[in-house]
N, C-alpha and C positions, 0 to 999 in steps of 0.2 A: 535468510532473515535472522538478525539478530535482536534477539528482544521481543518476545510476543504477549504484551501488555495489548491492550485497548489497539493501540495505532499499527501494533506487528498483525493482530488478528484480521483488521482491517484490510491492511497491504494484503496477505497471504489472501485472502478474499477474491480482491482484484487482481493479482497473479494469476491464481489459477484461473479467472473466468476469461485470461487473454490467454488462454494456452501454456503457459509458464508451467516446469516442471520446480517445485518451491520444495526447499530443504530449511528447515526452522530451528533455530537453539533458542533455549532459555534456561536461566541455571534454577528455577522451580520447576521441580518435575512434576508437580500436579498440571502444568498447562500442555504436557504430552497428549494428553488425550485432545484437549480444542482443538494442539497443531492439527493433530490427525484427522480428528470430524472435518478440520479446513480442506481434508484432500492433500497435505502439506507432510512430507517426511522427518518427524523429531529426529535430531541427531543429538543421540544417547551419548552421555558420558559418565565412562564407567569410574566413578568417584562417589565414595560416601557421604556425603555434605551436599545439604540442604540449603538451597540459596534465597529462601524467603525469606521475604521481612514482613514489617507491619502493611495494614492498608494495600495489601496486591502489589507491595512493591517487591524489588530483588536489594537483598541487604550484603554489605562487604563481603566477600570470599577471601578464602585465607591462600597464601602463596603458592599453597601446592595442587590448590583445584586453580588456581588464577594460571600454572605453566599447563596444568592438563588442557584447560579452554584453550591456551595461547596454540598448542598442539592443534589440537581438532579444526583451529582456523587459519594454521597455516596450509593445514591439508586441503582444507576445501577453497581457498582462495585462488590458483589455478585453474579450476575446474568451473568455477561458476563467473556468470557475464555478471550479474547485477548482485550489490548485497545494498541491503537495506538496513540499517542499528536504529535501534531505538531505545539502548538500555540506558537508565538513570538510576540513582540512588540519591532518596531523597535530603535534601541540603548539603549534597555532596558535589563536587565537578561530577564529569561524566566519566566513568570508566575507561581505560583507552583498552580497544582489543585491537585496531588493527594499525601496526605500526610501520612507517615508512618502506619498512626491506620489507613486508608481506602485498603493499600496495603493488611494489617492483616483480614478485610476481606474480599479478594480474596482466590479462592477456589485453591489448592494446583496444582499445574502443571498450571494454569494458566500463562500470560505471559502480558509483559507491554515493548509497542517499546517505545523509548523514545525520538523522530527523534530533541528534540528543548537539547542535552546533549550538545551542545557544548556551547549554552547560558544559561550553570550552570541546564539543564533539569526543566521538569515538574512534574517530581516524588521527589519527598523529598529524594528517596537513590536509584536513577541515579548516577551512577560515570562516568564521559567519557570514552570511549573505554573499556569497563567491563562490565560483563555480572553477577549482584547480585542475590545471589539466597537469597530472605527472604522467610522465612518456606514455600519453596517449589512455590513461585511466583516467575518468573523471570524479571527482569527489565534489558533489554538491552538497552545500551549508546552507541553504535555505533552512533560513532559523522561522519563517512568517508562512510554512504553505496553504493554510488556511484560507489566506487573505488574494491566492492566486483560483480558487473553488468561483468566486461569482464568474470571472473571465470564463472560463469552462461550462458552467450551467447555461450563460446566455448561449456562450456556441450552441450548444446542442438542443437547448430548447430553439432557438434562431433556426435548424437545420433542419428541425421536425416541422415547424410551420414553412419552411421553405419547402419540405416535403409534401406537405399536407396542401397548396397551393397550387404546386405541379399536380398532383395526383386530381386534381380539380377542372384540371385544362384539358380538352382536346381538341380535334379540329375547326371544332365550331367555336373554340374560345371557351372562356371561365362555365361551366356548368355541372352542378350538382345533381349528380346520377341516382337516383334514388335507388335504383338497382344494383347498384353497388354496394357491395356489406360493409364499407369502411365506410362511407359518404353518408348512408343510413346510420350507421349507427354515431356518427356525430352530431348527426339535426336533432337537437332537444327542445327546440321548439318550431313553426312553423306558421307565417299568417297568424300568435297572436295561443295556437295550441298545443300543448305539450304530446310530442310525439312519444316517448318515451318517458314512462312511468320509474323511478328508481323502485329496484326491487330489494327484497329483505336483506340478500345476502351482500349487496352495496350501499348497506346503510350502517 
């Protein structure tokens, strides 16, 4: 994870709750500690320079912490399947950290989100809305993925009442088990009467 603003804390989030072993940079070092509460390994850079700016964002870095980072990501780019960037600086293009020959080596089915494509991205061949295949890395520019979240919520709510349907059926066809602790405790009402009173701590 590159970049852990708002959208990197989030990712690292859902990373680790699918099992994902997640290695995290940002060039403010006060967000070492969040990496960390995330379950998430800060990779430390040992450089004197401070990369805050106004408002939570990361502000220009000077050349010689910009070849340090350049270093620390060509190291890990081999080794890791997925990177994620989300670094920006505000009213600026998007920083480039990862460039053509570090894509090259990445390991083939590997994958690179690229969330900062719409401020000209972080990877050198990011195209907005395109999904690049270089020798079998993929670099996705989805500049909109917000707008892919409804598709996904229906699924899975759609799968929970396709769940909750089946779980409803047995041989004798559609029947509500009252004996069942799942089936029970979704009747909130009943013939007209409230089975289930909400209580303080679900209020």
């Amino acid at each position: 994870m590159i970049g852990a603003g708002v959208a990197g804390l989030a990712a690292i989030g859902t990373a680790q709750s699918l099992g994902a072993i997640v290695r995290a940079f940002d060039v403010r070092p006060e967000v070492a500690e969040q990496i960390e509460s995330m379950g998430a390994e800060f990779l430390f850079l040992e450089f004197d320079e401070d990369g805050s700016g106004e408002g939570g964002y990361a502000k220009p870095a000077s050349p010689e912490f910009i070849e340090k980072e350049m270093a620390l990501f060509r190291e890990q780019a081999p080794e890791v399947d997925i990177v994620i960037t989300t670094a920006l600086i505000p009213n600026r293009p998007a920083p480039m950290l990862i460039p053509k020959s570090m894509v090259e080596t990445m390991a083939p089915g590997s994958v690179i989100m690229d969330l900062a494509s719409e401020n000209g991205g972080n990877c050198e061949l990011t195209q907005e809305n395109e999904i690049v295949n270089h020798n079998g890395v993929l670099i996705d520019g989805n500049s909109n993925l917000p707008s892919t979240m409804a598709y996904h919520s229906s699924q899975l709510f759609s799968k929970n009442i396709e769940a909750i349907i089946d779980h409803c059926h047995s041989e004798e066809g559609f029947k509500l088990d009252k004996e069942d602790e799942i089936i029970d405790g979704m009747l909130f009402i009943e013939n007209g009467e409230v089975r289930h009173q909400p209580t303080k701590e679900s209020m």
